[in-house]
N, C-alpha and C positions, 0 to 999 in steps of 0.2 A: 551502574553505568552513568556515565556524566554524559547527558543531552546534551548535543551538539547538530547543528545543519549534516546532511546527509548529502555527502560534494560528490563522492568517489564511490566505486563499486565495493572496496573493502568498508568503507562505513556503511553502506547497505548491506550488505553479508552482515555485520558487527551487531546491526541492527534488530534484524532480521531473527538472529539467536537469542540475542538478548529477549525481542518479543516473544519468543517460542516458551524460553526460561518462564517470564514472568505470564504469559498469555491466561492464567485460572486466576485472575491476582483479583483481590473482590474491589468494588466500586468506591469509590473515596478513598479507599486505604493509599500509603505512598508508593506503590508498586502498581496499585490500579490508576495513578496519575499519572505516573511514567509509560504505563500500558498505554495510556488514552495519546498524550504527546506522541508516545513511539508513532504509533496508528496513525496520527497526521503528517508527521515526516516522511514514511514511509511511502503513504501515499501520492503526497506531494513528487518523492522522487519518484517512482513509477509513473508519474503522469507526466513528468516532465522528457523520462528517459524512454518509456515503454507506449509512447501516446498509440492511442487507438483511433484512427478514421472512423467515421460514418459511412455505413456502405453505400456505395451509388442505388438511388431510389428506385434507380428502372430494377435494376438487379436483386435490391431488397422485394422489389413486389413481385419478380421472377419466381423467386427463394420460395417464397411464400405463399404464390398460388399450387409452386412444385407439391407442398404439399400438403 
């Protein structure tokens, strides 16, 4: 797979498989550098597209005396 920025939902899918393909790939080798890049773009898009809030504090200490 030629690494490119991850813009659109079809290069996250693209991605996405590709990672799954190559995901046992051993450390240094050239599949485990493209694994390690995939891994950053990836997350990069989810953090941009999928961001997650902080819960509200009252409500986190709610949560958590609940149980």
């Amino acid at each position: 797979m030629k690494l490119k920025p991850i813009k659109t939902e079809n290069d996250y899918i693209e991605a996405l498989a590709r990672l799954e393909k190559i995901f046992d790939a051993r450390k240094g080798s050239k599949d485990g550098d493209e694994l390690e890049i995939l891994g950053i773009l990836i997350e990069k898009y989810e953090n941009e597209k999928f961001p997650i809030d902080l819960p509200d504090p009252i409500e986190a200490i709610k949560f958590r005396m609940e149980q």
